[in-house]
C-alpha positions as CSV (number, residue, x, y, z in Angstrom):
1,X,64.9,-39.6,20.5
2,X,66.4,-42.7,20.8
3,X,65.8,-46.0,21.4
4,X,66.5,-46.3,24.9
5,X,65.0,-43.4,25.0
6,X,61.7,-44.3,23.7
7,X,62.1,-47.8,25.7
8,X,62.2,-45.4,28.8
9,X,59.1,-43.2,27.5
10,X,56.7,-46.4,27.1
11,X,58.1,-47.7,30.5
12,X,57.0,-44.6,32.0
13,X,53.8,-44.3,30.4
14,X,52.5,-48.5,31.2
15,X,53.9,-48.4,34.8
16,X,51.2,-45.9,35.5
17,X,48.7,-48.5,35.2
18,X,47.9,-51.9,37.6
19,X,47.6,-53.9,34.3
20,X,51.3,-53.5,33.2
21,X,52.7,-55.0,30.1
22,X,50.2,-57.8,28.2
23,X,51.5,-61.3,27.9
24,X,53.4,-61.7,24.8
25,X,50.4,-63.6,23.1
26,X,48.3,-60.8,23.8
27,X,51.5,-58.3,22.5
28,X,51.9,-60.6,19.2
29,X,48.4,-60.4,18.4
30,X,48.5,-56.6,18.6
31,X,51.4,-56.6,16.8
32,X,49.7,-58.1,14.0
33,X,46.7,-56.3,14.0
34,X,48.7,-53.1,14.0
35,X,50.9,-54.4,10.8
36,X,47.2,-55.2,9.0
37,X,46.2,-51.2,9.3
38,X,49.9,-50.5,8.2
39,X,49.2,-53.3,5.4
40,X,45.8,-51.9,4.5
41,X,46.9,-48.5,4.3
42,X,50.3,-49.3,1.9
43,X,47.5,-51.4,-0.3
44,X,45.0,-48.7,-0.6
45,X,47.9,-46.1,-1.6
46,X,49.4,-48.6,-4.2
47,X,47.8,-51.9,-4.8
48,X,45.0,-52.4,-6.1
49,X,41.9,-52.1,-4.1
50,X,41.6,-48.5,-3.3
51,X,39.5,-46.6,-1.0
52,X,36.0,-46.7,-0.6
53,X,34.5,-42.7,-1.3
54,X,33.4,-42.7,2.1
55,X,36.5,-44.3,3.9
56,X,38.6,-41.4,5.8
57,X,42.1,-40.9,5.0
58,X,44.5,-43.1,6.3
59,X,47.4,-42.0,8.4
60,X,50.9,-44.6,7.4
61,X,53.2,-42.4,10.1
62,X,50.6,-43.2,12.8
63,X,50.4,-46.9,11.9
64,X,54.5,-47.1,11.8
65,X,54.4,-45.3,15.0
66,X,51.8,-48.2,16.3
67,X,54.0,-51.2,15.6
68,X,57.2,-49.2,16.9
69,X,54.7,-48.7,20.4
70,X,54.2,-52.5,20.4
71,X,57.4,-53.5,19.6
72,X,58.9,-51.3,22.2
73,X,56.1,-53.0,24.6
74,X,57.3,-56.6,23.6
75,X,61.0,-55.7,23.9
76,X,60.8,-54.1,27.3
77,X,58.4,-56.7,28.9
78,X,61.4,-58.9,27.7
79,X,64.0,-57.3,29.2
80,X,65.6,-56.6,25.2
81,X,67.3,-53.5,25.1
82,X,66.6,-51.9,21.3
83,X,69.2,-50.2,21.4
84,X,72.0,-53.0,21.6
85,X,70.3,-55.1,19.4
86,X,69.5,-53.1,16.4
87,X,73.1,-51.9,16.4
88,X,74.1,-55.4,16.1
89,X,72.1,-56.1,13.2
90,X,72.9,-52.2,11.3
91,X,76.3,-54.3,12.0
92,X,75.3,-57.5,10.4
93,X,73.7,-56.2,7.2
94,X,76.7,-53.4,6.7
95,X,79.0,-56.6,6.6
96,X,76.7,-59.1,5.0
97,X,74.9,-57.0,2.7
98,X,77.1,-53.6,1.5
99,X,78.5,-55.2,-1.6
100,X,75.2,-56.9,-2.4
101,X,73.8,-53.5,-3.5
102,X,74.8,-50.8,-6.0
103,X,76.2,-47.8,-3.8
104,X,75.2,-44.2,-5.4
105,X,78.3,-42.8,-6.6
106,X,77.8,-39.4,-5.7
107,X,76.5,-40.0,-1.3
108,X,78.7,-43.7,-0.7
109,X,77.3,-45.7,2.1
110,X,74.7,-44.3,4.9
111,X,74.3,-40.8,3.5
112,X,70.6,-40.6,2.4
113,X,68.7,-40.1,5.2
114,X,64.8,-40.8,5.4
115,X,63.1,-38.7,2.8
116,X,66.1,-37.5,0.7
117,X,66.8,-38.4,-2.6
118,X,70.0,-38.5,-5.1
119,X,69.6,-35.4,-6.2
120,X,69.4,-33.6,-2.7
């Protein structure tokens, strides 16, 4: 799906209801709450205050998938199409920041997808 895609797909889901988009205040605030699980959850897998014994499992796709939600909310109460602007900054970091990395020699630039390694 893509991002105008998903754009559309929140859209559809918050016009349902009388209450609409929150105010961006309200949006940034759950923005940052969401980030904190998504924080907690990457310092309990590799930091170092683990888990309690009793504390469930914690679910990092879900809490990715939150701050996408909220970002798509802030960004369509906005008027911001996704789309457009995160292809104008996969465009400003392919020209500022290509030759600031070491490229793999054997996949060259943009292809290792999400969850692939070198040796794929």
């Amino acid at each position: 799906m893509s991002l105008i895609e998903s754009q559309q797909r929140v859209d559809a889901w918050i016009s349902r209801f009388k209450e609409g988009y929150f105010h961006p205040l309200t949006n940034m605030a759950r923005l940052t709450e969401e980030v904190g699980e998504l924080a907690r959850e990457i310092n309990h897998r590799y930091g170092e205050k683990t888990k309690k014994p009793d504390e469930p499992a914690g679910d990092m796709p879900m809490e990715l998938a939150d701050i996408l939600f909220v970002l798509i909310c802030i960004a369509n109460r906005e008027g911001i199409d996704l789309q457009a602007a995160f292809d104008r900054m996969m465009d400003k970091v392919d020209r500022r920041d290509t030759s600031r990395w070491t490229l793999k020699e054997a996949l060259g630039v943009g292809n290792q997808g999400p969850g692939k390694d070198a040796e794929s």
